[in-house]
C-alpha positions in Angstrom: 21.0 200.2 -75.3 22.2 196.4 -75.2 21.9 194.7 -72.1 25.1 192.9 -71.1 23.7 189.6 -71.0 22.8 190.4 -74.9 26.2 191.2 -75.7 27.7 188.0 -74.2 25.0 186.0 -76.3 25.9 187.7 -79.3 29.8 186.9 -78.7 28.6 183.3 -78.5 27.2 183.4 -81.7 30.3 184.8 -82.9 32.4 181.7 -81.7 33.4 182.8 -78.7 33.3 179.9 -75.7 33.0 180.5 -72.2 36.5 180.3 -71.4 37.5 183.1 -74.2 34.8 185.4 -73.3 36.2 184.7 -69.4 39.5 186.0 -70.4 38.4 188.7 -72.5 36.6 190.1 -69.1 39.8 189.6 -67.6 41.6 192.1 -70.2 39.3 194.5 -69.5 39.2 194.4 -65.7 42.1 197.4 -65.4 40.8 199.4 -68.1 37.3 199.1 -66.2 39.3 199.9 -62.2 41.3 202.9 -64.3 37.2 204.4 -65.2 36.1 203.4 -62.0 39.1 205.7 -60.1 38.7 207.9 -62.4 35.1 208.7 -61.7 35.5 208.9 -58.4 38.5 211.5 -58.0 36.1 213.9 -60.1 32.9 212.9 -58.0 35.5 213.3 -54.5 34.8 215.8 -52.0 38.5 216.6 -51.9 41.9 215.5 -52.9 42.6 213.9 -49.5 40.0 211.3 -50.2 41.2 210.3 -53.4 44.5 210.3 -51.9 43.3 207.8 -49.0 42.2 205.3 -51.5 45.0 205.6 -54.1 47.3 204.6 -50.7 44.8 201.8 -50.3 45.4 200.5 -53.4 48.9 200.8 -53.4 49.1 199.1 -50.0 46.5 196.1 -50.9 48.3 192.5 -50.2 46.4 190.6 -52.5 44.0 191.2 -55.8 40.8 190.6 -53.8 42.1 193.7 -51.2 42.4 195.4 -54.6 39.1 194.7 -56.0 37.5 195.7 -52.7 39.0 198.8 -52.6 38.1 199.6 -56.5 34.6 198.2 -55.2 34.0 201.1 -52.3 35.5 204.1 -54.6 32.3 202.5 -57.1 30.2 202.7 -54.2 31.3 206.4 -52.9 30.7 207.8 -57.1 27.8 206.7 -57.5 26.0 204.9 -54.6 25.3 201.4 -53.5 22.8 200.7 -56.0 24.4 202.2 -58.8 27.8 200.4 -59.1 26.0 197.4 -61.1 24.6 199.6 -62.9 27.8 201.2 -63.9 30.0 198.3 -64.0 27.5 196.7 -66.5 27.5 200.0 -68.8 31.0 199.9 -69.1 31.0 196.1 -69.9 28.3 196.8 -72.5 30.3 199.3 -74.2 33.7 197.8 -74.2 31.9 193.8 -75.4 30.1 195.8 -78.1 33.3 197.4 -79.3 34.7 193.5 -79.8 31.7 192.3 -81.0 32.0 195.2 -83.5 35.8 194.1 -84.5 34.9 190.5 -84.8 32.4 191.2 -87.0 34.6 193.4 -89.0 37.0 190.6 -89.1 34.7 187.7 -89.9 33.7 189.5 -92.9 37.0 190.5 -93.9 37.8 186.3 -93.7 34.5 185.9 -95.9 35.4 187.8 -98.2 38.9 187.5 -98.4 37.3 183.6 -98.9 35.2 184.5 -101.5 38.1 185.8 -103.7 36.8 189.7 -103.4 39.6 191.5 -105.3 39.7 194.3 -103.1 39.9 192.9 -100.0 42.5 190.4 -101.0 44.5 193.2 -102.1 44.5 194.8 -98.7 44.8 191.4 -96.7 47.3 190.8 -98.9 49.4 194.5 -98.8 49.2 194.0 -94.9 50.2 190.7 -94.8 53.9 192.1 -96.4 54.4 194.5 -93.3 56.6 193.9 -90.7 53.4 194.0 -88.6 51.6 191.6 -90.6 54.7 189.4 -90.8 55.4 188.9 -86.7 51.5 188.5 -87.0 51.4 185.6 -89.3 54.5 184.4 -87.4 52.6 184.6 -84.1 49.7 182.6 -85.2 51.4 180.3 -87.0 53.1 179.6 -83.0 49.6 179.4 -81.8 48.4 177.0 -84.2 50.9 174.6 -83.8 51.0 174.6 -80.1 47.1 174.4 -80.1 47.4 171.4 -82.6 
């Protein structure tokens, strides 16, 4: 298995800078507090404990309360030492799965680059969806405001 520092490398040599790999990590933070509860209401001695922190969280005044609360459910599932441990699987599997698309994507571009018939075909039969429309639309936004 990847290490997560190996994963972050390898979405630097895929283009990604500091900032976009920042907010990529930022995306994934709920999906990662979602596991985290979730592995600690089946790991809970009873209900009334997962009740007590779901009250926490809902009664946390700022996102650092939050996080310190998602941080001591880690901590009761699967011990002090073994939240970074956790934490950093997680991370490993959810980078690897966009290192994985990115890939997919850059050789889609080469490709589609290259002239391959095939792929144009299907870049091109997407691009006439409604999805692929609002898509082209939506970059073309991003593009101009980034120029």
């Amino acid at each position: 298995m990847q290490t997560l520092q190996e994963v972050l490398d390898k979405l630097k040599e895929l283009g990604f800078t500091e900032e976009k790999i920042h907010e990529t990590l930022e995306l994934l933070l709920p999906d990662l507090e979602e596991a985290l509860f979730d592995d600690f209401a089946l790991k809970a001695k009873d209900g009334s404990q997962v009740e007590g922190y779901a009250k926490k969280l809902a009664g946390a005044e700022s996102p650092e309360k939050y996080d310190d609360v998602i941080l001591e459910m880690a901590k009761e599932a699967y011990g002090e030492e073994g939240v970074s441990a956790q934490i950093d699987s997680y991370l490993v599997e959810a980078l690897s799965k966009v290192v994985a698309m990115t890939e997919k994507a850059k050789d889609i571009h080469t490709k589609y680059q290259s002239g391959d018939p095939a792929t144009v075909k299907m870049v091109d039969e997407q691009a006439n969806t409604p999805e692929g429309k609002a898509l082209a639309e939506e970059l073309k936004a991003q593009a101009q405001a980034a120029a």
